[in-house]
VODREN-975108 format. One record per residue (C-alpha): residue in one letter; x, y, z. Coordinates in steps of 0.25 Angstrom, whole numbers, padded with zeros to 4 digits. Last residue first. Example, Ala and Ser with C-alpha at 12.3 -4.5 7.8 and 13.67 -1.06 7.14 Angstrom:
{s,{0055,-0004,0029}}
{a,{0049,-0018,0031}}
This chain:
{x,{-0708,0651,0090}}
{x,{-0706,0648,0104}}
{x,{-0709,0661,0112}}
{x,{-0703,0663,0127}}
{x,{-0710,0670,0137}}
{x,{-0701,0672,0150}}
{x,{-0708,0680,0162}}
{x,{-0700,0686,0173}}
{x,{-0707,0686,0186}}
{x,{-0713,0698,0191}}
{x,{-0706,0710,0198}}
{x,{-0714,0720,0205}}
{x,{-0710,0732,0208}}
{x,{-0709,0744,0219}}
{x,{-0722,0750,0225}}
{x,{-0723,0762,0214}}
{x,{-0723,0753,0204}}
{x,{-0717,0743,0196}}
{x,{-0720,0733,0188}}
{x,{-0709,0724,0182}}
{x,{-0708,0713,0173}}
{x,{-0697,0704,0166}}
{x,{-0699,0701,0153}}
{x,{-0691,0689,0145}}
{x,{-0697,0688,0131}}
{x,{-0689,0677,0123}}
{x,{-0687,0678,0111}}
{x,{-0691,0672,0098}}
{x,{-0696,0683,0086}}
{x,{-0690,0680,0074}}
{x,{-0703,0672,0071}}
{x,{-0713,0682,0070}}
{x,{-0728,0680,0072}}
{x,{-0724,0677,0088}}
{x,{-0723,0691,0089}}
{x,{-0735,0696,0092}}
{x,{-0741,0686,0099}}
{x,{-0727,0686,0108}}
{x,{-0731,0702,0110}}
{x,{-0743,0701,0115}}
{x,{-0739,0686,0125}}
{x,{-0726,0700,0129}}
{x,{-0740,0708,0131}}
{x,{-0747,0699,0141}}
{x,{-0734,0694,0146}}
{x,{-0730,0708,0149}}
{x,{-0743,0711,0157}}
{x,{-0744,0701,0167}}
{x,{-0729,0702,0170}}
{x,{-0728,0710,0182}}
{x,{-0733,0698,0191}}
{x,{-0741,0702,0204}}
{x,{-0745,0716,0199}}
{x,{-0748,0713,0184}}
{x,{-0757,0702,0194}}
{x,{-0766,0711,0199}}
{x,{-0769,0718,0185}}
{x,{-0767,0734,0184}}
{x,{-0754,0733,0179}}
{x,{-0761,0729,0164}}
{x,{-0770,0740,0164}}
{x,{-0756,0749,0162}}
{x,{-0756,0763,0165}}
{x,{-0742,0769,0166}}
{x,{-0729,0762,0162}}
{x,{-0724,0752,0156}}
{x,{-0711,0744,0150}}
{x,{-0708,0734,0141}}
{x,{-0696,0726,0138}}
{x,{-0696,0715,0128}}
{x,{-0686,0704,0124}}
{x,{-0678,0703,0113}}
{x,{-0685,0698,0098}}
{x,{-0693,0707,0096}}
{x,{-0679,0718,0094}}
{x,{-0672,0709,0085}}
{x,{-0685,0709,0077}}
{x,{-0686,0723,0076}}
{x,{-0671,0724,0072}}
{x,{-0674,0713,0061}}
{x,{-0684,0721,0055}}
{x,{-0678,0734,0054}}
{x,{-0667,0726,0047}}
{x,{-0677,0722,0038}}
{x,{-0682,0735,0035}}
{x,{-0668,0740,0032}}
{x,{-0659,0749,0038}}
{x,{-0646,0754,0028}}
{x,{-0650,0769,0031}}
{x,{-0647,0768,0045}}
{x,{-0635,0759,0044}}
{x,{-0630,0771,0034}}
{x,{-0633,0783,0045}}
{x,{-0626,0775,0056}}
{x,{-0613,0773,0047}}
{x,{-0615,0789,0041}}
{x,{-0612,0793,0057}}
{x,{-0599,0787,0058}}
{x,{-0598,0779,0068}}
{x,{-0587,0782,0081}}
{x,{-0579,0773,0086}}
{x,{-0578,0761,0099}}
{x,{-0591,0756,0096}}
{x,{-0599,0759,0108}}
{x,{-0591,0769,0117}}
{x,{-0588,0777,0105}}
{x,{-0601,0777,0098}}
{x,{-0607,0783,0112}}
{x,{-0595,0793,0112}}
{x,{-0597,0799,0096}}
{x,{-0614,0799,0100}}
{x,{-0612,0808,0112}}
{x,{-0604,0817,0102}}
{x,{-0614,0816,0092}}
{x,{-0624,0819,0102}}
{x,{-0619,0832,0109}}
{x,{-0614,0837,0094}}
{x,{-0629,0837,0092}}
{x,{-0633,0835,0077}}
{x,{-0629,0821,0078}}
{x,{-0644,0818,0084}}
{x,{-0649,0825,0071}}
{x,{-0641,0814,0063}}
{x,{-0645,0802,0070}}
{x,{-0662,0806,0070}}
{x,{-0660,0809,0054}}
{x,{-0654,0796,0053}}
{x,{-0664,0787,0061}}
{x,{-0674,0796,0054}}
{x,{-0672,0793,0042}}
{x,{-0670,0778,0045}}
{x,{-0683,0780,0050}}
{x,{-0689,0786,0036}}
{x,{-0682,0774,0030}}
{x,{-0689,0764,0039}}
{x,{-0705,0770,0036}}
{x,{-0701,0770,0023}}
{x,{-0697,0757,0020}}
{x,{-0708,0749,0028}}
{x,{-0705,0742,0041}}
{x,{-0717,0731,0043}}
{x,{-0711,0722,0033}}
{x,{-0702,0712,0040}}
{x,{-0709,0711,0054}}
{x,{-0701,0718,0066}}
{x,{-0705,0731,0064}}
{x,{-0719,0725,0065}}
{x,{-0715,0718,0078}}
{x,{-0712,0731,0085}}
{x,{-0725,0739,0081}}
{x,{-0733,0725,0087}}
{x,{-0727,0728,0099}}
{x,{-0728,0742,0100}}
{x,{-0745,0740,0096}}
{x,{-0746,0730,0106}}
{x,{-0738,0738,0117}}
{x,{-0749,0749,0113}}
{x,{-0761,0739,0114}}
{x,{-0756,0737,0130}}
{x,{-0753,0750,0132}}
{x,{-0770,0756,0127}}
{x,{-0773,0755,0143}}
{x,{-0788,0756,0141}}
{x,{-0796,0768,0135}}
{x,{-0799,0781,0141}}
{x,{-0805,0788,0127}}
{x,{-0803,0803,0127}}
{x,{-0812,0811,0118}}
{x,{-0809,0817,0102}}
{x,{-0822,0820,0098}}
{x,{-0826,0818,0082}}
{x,{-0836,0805,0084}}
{x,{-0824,0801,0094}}
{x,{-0810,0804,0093}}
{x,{-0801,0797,0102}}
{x,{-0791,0804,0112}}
{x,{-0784,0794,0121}}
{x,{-0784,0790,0136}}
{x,{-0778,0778,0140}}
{x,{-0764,0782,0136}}
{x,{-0752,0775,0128}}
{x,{-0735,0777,0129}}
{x,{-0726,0769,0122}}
{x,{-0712,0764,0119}}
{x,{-0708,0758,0109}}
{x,{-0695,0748,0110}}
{x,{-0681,0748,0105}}
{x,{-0669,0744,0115}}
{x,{-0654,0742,0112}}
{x,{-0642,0735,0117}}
{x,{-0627,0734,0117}}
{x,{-0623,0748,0116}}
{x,{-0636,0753,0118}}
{x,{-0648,0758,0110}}
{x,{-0663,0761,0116}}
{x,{-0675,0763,0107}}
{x,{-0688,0769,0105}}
{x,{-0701,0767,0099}}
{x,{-0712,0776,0100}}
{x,{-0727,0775,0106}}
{x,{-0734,0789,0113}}
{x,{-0747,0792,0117}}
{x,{-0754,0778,0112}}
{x,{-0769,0778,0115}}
{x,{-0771,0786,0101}}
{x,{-0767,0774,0094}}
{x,{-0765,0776,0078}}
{x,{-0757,0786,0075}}
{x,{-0748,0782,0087}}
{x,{-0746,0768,0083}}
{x,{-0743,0765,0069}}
{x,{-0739,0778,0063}}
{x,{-0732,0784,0075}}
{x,{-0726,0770,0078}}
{x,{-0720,0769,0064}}
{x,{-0716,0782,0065}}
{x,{-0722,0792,0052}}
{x,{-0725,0802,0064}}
{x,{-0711,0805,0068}}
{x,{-0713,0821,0070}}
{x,{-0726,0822,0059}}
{x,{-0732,0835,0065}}
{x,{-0722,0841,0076}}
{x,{-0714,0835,0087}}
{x,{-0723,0834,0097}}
{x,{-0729,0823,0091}}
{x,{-0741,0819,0099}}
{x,{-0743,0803,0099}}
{x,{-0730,0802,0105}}
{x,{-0717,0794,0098}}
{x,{-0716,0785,0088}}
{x,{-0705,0781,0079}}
{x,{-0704,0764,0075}}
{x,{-0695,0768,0062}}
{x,{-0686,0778,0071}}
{x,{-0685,0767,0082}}
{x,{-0681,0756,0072}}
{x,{-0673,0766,0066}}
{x,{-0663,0766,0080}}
{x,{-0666,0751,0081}}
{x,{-0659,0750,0067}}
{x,{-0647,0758,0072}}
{x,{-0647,0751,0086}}
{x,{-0645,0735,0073}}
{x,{-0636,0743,0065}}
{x,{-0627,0746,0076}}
{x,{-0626,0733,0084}}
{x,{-0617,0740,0094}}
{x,{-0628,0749,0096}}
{x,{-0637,0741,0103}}
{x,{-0634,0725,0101}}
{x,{-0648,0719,0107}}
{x,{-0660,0724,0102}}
{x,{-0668,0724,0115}}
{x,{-0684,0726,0113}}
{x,{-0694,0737,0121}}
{x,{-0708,0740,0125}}
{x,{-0712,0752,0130}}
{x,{-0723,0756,0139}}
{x,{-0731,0770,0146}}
{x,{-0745,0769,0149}}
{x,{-0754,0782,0151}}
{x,{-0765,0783,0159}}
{x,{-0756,0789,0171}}
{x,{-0757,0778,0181}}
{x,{-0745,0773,0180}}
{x,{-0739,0760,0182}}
{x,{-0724,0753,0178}}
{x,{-0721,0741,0171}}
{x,{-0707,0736,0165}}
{x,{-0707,0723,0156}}
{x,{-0695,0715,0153}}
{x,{-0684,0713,0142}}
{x,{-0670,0706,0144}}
{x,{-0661,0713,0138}}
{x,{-0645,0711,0144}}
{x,{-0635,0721,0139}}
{x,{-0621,0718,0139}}
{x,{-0613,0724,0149}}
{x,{-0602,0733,0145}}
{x,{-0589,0727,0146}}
{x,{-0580,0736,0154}}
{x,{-0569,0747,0147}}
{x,{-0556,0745,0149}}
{x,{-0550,0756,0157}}
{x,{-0538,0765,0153}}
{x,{-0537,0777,0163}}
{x,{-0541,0789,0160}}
{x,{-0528,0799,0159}}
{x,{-0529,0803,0145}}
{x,{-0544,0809,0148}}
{x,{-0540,0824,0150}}
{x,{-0529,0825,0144}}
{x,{-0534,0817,0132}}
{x,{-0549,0827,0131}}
{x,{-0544,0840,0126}}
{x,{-0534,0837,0115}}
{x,{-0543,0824,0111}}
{x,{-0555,0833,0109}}
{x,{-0544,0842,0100}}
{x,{-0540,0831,0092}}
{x,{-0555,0826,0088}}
{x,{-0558,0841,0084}}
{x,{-0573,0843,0091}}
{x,{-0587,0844,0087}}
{x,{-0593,0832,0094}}
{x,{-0585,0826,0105}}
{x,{-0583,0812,0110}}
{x,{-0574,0809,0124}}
{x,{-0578,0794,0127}}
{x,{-0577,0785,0139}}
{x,{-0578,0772,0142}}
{x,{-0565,0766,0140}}
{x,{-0559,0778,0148}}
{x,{-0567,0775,0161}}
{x,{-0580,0784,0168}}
{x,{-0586,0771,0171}}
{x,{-0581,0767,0185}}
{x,{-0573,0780,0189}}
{x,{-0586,0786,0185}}
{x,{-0596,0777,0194}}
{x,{-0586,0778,0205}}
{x,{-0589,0792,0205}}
{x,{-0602,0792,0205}}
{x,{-0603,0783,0216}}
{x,{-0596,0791,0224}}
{x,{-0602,0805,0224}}
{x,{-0616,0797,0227}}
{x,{-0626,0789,0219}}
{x,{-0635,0779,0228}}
{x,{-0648,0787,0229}}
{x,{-0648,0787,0214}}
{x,{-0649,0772,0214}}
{x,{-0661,0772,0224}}
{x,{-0666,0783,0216}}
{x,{-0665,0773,0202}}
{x,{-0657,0779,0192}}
{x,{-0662,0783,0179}}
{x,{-0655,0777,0166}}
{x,{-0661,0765,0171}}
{x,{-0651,0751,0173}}
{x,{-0657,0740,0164}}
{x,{-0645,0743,0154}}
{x,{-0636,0738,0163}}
{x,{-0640,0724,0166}}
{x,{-0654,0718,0162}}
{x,{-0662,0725,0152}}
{x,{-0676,0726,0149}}
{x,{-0682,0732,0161}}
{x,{-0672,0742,0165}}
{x,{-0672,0746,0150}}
{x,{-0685,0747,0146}}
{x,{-0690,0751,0163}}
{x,{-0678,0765,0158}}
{x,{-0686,0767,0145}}
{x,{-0699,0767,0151}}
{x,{-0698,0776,0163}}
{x,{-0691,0786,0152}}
{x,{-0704,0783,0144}}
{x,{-0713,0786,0155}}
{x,{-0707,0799,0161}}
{x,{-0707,0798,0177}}
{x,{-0697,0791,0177}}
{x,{-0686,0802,0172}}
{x,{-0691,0811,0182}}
{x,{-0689,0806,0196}}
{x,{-0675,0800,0187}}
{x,{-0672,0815,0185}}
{x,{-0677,0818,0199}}
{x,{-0666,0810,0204}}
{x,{-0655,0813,0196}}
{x,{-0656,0827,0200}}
{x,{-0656,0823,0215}}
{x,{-0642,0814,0212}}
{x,{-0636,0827,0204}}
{x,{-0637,0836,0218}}
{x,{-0632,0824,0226}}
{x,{-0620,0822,0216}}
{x,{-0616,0838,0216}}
{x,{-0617,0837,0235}}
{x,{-0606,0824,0232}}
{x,{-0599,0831,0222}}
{x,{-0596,0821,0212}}
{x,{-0581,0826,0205}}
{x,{-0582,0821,0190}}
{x,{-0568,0819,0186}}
{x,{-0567,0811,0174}}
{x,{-0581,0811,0167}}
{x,{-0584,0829,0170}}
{x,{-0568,0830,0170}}
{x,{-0569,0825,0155}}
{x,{-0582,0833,0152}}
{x,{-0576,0847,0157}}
{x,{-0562,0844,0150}}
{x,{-0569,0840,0136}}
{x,{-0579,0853,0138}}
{x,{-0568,0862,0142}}
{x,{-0559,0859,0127}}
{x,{-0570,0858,0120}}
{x,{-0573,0872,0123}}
{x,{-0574,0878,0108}}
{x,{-0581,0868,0103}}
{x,{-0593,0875,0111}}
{x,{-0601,0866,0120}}
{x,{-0607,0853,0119}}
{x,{-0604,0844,0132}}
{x,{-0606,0829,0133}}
{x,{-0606,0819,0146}}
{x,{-0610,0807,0142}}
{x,{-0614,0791,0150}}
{x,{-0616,0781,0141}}
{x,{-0622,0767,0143}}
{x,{-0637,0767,0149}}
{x,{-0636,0782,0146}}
{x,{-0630,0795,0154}}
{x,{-0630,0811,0150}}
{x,{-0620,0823,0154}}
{x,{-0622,0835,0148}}
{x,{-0613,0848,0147}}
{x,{-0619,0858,0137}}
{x,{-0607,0871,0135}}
{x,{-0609,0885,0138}}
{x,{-0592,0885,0141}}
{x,{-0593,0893,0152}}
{x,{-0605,0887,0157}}
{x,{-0598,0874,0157}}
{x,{-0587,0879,0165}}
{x,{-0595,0887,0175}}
{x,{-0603,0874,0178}}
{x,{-0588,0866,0180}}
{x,{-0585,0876,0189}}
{x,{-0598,0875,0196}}
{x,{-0598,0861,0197}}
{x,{-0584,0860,0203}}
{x,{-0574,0854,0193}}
{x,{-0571,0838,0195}}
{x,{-0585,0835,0190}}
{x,{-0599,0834,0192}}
């Protein structure tokens, strides 16, 4: 949508045979275009006008408004997006709580003019990058200064700080199958480099995935959470770790699928076994995964290198795309004001040790928690998980304190704050405070 007529500027991009994206995050909003080098020139005027002079036909904003719609329709009906939007919404307080998917009640509020304000508001010179991939520095600034010479000069706003608080985020199905995750804050994000660089080998270390790899024989199967967990509990359909990096904060959890019906062999016979809700052993089983990454010892040298490996190997094939490293050249920008030179990352990779491991896992304990379900649960079958929507937590946060209570760098204070929520609306209990004294 933008000053050109939609058609004309369809025309243009077909002209070209270029790839015109435009893709928001909880901090970054990017408009790329891969095409020939040849039209640098038309894709650097077509992407400026797209951010300065966006024209929001009133009938063109209704037609993108029913599109967004059934993309968030959609989005929730897929567990682990579900999951990873109650993580943030339920452990955060401020900005970062805001979904990534609207509300309908939100997105029946979005007209021409809100929009509109919504650029003038953010789309400022302070806050906005022009990076290429595969371009003569000089000749980028050629095209791009008449075009962006007149912006006027604002300072750029403080970003708000993140505030973690932790919590617990339930909601029911009836499928047979349970859906949760469980996730820590370490506090910093990508401004403390080393610390999102160990979280990103921390992930690669931890693996996982489904218990069928499509990927081939072997894809990711020497994980820790392949080896520990999936190999041996058939009840468990899919348990992986996963993180979360932002400016100022980051996430890491495992997040988890398990089913009441497995396949067991039995005097040679493979026969489905309906067996109780196996959720409750599997957030054992994650919790005690955790702790063990936290314990001096539990980290051996091969397992670490080969996820440094990884880490490295993951970096360079993303850089392959001239897409991403040129998404990757504003992102550094915006967040330390220049671009690092790829060998740095590379080196603070390779100079990881298994105490540092350590010590990030222990960092991560000792925030609060965050869980978050859905599906099956026994445990929302009770009358009172109905009256007060804490029943369940303390039962597994009194879990997880036995756990940990063997390892004194361990001291916080678990603040959780839960939510049911069904079809009826929600029900918010009290907020429960479980200190430990150690």
């Amino acid at each position: 949508m933008v000053s050109r007529l939609p058609l004309k500027q369809q025309r243009e991009i077909e002209a070209i045979g270029g790839n015109v994206t435009a893709l928001g995050s909880r901090e970054h909003m990017s408009y790329t275009y891969d095409a020939l080098k040849t039209y640098v020139p038309q894709m650097v005027e077509l992407l400026i006008d797209c951010v300065r002079n966006p024209a929001f036909l009133d009938w063109e904003v209704k037609e993108q408004l029913q599109k967004v719609s059934a993309d968030i329709n959609g989005s929730f009906r897929d567990p682990h997006q579900l999951l990873l939007e109650a993580i943030h919404s339920t452990g955060y307080s401020g900005p970062y709580a805001n979904d990534l998917f609207a509300l309908e009640s939100a997105v029946n509020c979005l007209n021409s003019t809100v929009l509109e304000e919504f650029v003038a508001e953010h789309y400022t010179a302070s806050r906005m990058v022009l990076a290429a991939s595969g371009v003569d520095h000089d000749k980028l600034l050629e095209y791009a200064e008449p075009l962006l010479s007149d912006l006027p000069n604002v300072s750029r706003p403080t970003e708000p700080k993140p505030i973690y608080t932790g919590g617990d985020f339930r909601r029911q199905g009836d499928s047979g199958i349970t859906h949760f995750a469980l996730a820590f804050e370490l506090h910093g994000g990508w401004l403390k480099e080393k610390d999102a660089i160990i979280l990103t080998v921390l992930q690669m270390l931890m693996g996982g995935g489904g218990s069928f790899s499509a990927g081939g024989p072997g894809k990711g199967m020497y994980s820790r959470l392949y080896l520990r967990v999936l190999n041996e509990h058939p009840q468990i359909q899919s348990f992986s770790a996963f993180n979360s990096i932002y400016n100022h904060t980051g996430l890491f959890g495992i997040q988890a699928t398990t089913v009441r019906c497995c396949i067991r062999k039995h005097h040679g016979a493979c026969i489905a076994i309906w067996e109780s809700d196996f959720a409750i052993d599997a957030i054992d089983i994650a919790v005690k995964e955790l702790i063990a990454l936290a314990t001096p010892g539990q980290v051996d040298k091969v397992e670490l290198n080969r996820a440094k490996e990884s880490t490295k190997s993951a970096i360079l094939m993303n850089l392959e795309s001239r897409m991403v490293v040129s998404e990757d050249i504003g992102k550094q920008i915006l967040t330390y004001g220049e671009r690092t030179p790829l060998g740095h990352f590379l080196k603070v990779v390779d100079e990881i040790t298994k105490q540092d491991i350590a010590k990030t896992a222990q960092k991560l304990l000792s925030s609060p928690l965050t869980m978050a379900s859905y599906g099956d649960g026994n445990y929302l079958n009770f009358p009172e998980a109905l009256f007060s929507g804490s029943c369940y937590i303390v039962h597994m946060i009194y879990k997880l304190l036995v756990y940990i209570s063997h390892f004194p760098f361990i001291y916080q204070c678990f603040i959780c704050q839960a939510t049911i929520q069904s079809a009826g609306g929600s029900i918010q209990s009290e907020v429960i405070l479980v200190r430990m004294a150690l």
